[in-house]
C-alpha positions, 0 to 999 in steps of 0.5 A, spaced: 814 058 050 808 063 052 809 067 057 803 064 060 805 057 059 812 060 063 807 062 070 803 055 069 810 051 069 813 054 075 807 051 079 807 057 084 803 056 091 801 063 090 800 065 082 796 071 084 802 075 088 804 081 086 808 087 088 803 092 088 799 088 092 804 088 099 800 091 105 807 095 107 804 098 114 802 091 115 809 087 114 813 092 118 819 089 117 819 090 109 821 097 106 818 098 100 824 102 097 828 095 097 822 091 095 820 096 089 828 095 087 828 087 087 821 089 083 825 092 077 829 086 076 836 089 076 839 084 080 838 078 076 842 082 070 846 082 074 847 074 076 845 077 083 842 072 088 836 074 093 835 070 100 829 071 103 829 069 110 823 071 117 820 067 121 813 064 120 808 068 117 811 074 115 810 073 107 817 069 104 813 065 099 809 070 097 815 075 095 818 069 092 812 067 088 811 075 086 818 076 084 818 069 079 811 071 077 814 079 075 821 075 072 816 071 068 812 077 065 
């Protein structure tokens, strides 16, 4: 399958999220070290998991939409 045609049968709520476009001042709670580090994929390679968790608001929908967009790239 395409890579389009894999971002478009995801259905993400927010197919536009990326990684580069995270306001880090903004969102105090996220370090951009960690962040950069989820970005690179390595933790799937390595049948890791990711848990993403916060309280409403803080941007969990958009880091997970971003890094299934990034994983489907």
């Amino acid at each position: 399958m395409p890579v389009t045609g894999s971002i478009v049968s995801l259905r993400l709520t927010r197919n536009t999220a990326h990684f580069e476009d995270v306001d880090y001042p903004h969102a105090q709670a996220l370090d951009k070290s960690t962040m950069m580090a989820l970005s690179s994929l390595k933790w799937i390679w390595e049948y890791h998991s990711v848990l993403i968790e916060g309280t409403t608001g803080v941007g969990k929908t958009y880091i997970a939409c971003a890094l299934a967009y990034k994983a489907c790239l």
